[in-house]
N, CA, C and O of each residue as an XYZ file, in Angstrom:
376
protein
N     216.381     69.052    133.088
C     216.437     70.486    133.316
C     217.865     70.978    133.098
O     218.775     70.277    133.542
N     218.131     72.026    132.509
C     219.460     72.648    131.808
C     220.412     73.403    133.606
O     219.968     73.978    134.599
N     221.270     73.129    133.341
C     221.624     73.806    135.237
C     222.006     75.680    134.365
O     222.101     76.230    133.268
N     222.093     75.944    135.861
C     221.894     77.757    135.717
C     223.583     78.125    134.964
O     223.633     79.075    134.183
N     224.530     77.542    135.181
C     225.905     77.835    134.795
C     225.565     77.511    133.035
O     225.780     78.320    132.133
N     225.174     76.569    132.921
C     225.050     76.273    131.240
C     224.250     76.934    130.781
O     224.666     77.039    129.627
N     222.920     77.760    130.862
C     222.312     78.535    130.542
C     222.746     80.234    130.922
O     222.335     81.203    130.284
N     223.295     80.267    131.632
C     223.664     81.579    131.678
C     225.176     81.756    130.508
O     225.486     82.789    129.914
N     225.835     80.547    130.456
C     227.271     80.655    129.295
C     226.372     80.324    128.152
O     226.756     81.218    127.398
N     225.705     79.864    127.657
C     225.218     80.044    126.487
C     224.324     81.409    126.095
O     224.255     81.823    124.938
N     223.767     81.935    127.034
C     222.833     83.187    126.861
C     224.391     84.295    126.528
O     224.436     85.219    125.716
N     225.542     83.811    127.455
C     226.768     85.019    127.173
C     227.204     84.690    125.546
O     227.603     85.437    124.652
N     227.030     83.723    125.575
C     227.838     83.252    124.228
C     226.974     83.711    123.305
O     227.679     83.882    122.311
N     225.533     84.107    122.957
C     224.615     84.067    122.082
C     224.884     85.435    122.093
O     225.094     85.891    120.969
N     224.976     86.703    123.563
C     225.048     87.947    123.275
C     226.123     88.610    122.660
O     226.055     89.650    122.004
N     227.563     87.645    123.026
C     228.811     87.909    122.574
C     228.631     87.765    120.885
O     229.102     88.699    120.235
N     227.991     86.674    120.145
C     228.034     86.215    118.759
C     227.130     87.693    118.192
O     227.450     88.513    117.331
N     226.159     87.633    118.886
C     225.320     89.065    118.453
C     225.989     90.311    118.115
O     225.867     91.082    117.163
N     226.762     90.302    119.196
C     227.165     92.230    119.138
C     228.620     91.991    118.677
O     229.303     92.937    118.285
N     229.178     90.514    118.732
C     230.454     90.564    117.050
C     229.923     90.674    115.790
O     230.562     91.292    114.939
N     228.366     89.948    115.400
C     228.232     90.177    114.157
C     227.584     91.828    113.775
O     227.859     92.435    112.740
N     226.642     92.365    114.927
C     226.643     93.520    114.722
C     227.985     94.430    114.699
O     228.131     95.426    113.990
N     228.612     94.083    115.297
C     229.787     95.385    115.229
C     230.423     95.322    113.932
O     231.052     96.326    113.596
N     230.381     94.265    113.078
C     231.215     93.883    111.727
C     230.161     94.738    110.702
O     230.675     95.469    109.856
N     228.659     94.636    110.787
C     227.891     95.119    109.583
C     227.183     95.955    109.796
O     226.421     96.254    108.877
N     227.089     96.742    111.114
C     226.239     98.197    111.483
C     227.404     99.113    110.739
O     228.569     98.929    111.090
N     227.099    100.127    109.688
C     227.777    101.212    108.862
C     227.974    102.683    110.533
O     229.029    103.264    110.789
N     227.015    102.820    111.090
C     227.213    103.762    111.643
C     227.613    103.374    113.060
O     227.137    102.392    113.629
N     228.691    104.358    113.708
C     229.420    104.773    115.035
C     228.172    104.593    116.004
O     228.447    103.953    117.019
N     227.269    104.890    115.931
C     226.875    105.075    117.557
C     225.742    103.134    117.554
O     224.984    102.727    118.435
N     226.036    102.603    116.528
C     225.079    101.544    116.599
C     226.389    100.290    116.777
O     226.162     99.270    117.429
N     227.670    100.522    116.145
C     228.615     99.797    116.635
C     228.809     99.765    118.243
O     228.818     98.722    118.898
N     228.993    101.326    118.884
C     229.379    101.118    120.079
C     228.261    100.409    120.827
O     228.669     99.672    121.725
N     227.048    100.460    120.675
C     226.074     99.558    121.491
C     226.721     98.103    121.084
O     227.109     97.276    121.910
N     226.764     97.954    119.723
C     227.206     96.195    119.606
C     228.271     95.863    120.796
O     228.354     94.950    121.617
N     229.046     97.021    120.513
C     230.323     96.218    121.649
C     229.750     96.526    122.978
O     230.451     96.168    123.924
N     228.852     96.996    123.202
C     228.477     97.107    124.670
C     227.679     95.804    125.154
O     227.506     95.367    126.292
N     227.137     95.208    123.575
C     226.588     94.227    123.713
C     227.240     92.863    124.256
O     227.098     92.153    125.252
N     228.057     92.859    123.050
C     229.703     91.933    123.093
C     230.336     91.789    125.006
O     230.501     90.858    125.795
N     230.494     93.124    125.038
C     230.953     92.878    126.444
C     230.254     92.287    127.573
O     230.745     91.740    128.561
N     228.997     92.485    127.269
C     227.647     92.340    128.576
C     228.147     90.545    128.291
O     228.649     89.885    129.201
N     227.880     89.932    126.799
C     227.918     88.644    126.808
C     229.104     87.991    127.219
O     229.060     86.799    127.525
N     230.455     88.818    127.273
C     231.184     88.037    127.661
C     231.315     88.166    129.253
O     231.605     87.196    129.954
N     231.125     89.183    129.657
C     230.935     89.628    131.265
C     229.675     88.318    131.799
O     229.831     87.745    132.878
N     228.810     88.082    131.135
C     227.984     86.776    131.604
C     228.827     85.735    131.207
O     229.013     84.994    132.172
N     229.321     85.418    130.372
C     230.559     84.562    130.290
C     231.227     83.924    131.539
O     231.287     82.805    132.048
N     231.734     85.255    131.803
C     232.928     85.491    133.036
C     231.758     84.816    134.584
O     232.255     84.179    135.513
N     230.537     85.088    134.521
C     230.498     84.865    135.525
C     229.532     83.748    135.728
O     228.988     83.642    136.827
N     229.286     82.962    134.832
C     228.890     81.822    134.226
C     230.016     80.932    134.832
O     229.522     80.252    135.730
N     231.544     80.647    134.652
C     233.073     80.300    134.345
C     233.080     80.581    136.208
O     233.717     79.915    137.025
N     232.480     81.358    136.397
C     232.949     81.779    138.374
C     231.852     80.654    139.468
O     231.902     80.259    140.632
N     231.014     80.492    138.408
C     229.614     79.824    139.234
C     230.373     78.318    139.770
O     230.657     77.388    139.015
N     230.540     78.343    140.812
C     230.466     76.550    141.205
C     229.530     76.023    141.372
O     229.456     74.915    140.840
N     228.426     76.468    142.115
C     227.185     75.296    142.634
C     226.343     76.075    143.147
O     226.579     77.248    142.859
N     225.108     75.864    144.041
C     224.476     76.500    144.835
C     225.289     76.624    146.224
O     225.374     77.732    146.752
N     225.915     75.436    146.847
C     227.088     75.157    148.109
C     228.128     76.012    148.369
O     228.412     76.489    149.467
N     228.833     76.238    147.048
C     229.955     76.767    146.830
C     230.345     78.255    147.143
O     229.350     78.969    147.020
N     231.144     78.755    147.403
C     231.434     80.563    146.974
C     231.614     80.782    145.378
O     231.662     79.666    144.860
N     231.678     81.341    144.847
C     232.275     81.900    143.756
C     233.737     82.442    143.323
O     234.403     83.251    143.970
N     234.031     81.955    142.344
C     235.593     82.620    142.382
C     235.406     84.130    142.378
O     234.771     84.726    141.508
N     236.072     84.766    143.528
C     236.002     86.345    143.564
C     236.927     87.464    142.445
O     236.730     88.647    142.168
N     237.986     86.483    141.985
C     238.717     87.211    141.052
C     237.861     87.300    139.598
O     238.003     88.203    138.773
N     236.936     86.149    139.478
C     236.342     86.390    138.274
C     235.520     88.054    138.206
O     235.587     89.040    137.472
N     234.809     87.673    139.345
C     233.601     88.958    140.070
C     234.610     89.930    139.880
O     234.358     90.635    138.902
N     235.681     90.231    140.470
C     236.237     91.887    140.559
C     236.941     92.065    139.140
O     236.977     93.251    138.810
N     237.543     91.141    138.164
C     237.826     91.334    136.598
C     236.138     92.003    135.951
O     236.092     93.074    135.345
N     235.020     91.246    136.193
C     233.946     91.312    135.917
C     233.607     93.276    135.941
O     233.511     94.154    135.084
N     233.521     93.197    137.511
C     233.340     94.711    137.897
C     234.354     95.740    137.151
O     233.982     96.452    136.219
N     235.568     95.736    137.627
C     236.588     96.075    136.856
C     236.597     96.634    134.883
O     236.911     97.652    134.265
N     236.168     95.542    134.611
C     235.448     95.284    133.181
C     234.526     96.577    133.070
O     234.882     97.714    132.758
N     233.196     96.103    133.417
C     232.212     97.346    133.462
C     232.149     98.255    133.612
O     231.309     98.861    132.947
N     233.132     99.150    134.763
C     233.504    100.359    134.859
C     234.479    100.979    134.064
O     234.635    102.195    134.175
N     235.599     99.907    132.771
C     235.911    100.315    131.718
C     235.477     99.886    130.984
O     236.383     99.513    130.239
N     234.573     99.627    130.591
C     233.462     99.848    129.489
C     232.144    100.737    129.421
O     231.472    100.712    128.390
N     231.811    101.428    130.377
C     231.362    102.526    130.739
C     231.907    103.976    130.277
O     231.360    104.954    129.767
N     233.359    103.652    130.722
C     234.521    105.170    130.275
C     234.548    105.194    128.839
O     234.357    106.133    128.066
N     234.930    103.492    128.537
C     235.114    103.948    126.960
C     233.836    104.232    125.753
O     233.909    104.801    124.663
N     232.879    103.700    126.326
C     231.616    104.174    125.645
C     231.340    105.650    125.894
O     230.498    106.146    125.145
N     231.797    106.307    126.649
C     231.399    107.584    127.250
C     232.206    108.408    126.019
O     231.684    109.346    125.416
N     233.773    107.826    125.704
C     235.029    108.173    125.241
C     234.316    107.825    123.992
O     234.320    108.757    123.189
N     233.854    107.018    123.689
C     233.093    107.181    121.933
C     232.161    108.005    121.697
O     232.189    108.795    120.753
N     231.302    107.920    122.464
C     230.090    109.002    122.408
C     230.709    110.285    122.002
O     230.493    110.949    120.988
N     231.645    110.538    123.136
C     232.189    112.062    122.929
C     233.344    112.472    121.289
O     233.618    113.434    120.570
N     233.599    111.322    121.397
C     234.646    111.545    119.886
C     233.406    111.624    118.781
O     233.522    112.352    117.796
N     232.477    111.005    118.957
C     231.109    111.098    117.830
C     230.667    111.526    118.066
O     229.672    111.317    117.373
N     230.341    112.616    119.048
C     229.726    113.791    118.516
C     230.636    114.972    118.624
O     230.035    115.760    119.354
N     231.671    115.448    118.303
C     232.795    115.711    118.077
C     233.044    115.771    116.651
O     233.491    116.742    116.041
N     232.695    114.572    116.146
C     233.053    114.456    114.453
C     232.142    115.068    113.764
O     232.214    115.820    112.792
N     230.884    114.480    114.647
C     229.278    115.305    113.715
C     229.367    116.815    113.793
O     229.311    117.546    112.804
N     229.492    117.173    114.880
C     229.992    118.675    114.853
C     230.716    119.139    113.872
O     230.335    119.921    113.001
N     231.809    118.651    113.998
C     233.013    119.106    112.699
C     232.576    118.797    111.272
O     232.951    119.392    110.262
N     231.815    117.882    111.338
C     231.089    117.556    109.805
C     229.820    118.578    109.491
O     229.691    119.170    108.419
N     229.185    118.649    110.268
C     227.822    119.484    110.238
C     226.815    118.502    110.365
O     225.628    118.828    110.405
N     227.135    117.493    110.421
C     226.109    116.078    109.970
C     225.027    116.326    111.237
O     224.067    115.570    111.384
């Protein structure tokens, strides 16, 4: 049986590889910023994959609050793309 730390860093690693190769070959703005939202989710499971000790154990808490930390700026800056793209479409007419 695969333990939960190795399956949860490989599921980060598979979402991280995903939303790098999407962010390189999606042509349009609003399908990139999901990739990197993607990218981040996988490395944020990453991060807390890397924090897991055991079932016994605590967790490293600095991973958890980088983690949180993380998400609430990646929230702003997706918000901060959204708004610059539709901003541009406006100005374009698109």
């Amino acid at each position: 049986m695969i333990d939960t730390g190795v399956l949860y860093g490989l599921t980060g690693v598979a979402l991280a590889a995903m939303g790098f190769r999407a962010t390189l070959l999606e042509p349009e703005v609003i399908r990139k910023l999901l990739a990197i939202n993607i990218m981040g989710v996988g490395i944020f499971l990453l991060m807390i994959a890397t924090a897991y000790t055991g079932p016994d154990t605590a967790a490293d808490p600095v991973l958890h609050a980088l983690v949180l930390t993380g998400i609430v700026v990646a929230v702003s800056a997706t918000a901060l793309g959204l708004a610059l793209e539709r901003r541009r479409r406006d100005k374009d007419g698109s």
